[in-house]
C-alpha positions as CSV (number, residue, x, y, z in Angstrom):
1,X,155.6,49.4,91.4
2,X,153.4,46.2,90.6
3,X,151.5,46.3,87.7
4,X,147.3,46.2,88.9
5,X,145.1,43.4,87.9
6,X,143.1,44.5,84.7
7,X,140.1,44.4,86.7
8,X,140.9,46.8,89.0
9,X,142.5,49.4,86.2
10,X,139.1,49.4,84.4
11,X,137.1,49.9,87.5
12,X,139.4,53.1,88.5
13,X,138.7,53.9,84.5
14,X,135.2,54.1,85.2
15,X,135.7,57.3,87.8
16,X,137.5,58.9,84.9
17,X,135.8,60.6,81.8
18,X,137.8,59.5,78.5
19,X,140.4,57.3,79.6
20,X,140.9,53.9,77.4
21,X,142.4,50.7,78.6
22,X,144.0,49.6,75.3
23,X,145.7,45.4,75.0
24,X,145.5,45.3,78.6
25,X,148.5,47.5,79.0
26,X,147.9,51.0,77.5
27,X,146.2,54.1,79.1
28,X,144.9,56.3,76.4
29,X,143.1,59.6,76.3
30,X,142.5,62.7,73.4
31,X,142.3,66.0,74.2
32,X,141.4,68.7,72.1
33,X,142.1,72.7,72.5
34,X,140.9,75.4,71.1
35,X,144.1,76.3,68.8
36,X,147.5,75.0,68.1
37,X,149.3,77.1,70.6
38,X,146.4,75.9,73.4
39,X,147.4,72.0,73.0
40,X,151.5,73.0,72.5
41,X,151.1,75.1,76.0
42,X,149.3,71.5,77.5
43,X,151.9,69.5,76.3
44,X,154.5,71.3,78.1
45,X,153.0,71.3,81.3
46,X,152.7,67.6,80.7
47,X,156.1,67.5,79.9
48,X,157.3,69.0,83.4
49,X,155.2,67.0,85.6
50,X,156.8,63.9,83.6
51,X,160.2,65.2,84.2
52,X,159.3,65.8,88.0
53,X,157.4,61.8,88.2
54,X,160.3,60.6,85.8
55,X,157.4,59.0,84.2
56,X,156.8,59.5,80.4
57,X,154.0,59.2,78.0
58,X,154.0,58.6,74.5
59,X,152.7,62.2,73.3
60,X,150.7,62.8,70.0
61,X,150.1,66.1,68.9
62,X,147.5,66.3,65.6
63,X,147.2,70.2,65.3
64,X,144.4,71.2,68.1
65,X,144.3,67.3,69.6
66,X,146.5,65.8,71.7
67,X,146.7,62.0,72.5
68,X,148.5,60.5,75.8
69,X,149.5,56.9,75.8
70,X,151.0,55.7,79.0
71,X,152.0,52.4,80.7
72,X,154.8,51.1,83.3
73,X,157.4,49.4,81.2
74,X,159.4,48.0,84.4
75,X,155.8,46.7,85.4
76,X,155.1,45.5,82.2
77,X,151.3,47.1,82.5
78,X,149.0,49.6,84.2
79,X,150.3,50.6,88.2
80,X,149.1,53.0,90.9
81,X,151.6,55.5,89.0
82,X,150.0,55.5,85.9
83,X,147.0,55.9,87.4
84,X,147.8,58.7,89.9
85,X,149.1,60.6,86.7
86,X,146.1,60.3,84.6
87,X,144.6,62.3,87.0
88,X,147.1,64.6,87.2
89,X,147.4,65.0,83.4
90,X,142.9,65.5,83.5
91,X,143.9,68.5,86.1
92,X,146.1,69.9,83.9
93,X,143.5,70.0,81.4
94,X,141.0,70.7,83.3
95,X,143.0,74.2,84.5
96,X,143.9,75.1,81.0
97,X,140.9,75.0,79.3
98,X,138.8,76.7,82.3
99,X,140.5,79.6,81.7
């Protein structure tokens, strides 16, 4: 995949609540759970669907907030993948704390 002109990455941004453009080549987002076990049980679902996308972000986990850094390595920057998964991953979220 091509890595997207930083103009277009912070426009998509701007549809999403909380994601961060960091040096022009990070994606970056906390989320914070209720309890421990809450952020451990979204961190494994993150973990399968970046199994599945063979896609990885750098994971944080700070007790009851957990921080998602991601960027295309090969692309040397943001791409369509990255961005497809941040939505994914705000899904994810999105699911587990509605219940």
């Amino acid at each position: 995949m091509e890595k997207l002109p930083i103009p277009v990455v912070e426009e998509k941004l701007t549809k999403l609540s909380g994601w961060k453009l960091q040096d022009d080549k990070w994606l970056i987002k906390r989320y914070r759970f209720k309890t421990f076990l809450d952020a451990i049980a979204f961190v494994n679902e993150i973990a399968k669907l970046s199994e599945d996308e063979n896609h990885h972000p750098f994971i944080s986990i700070d007790y009851t907030v957990v921080t998602l850094k991601l960027t295309s390595w090969n692309a040397r920057g943001i791409t369509e993948l990255d961005l497809k998964l941040i939505q994914l991953y705000d899904s994810i979220y999105n699911t587990s704390t509605a219940q």
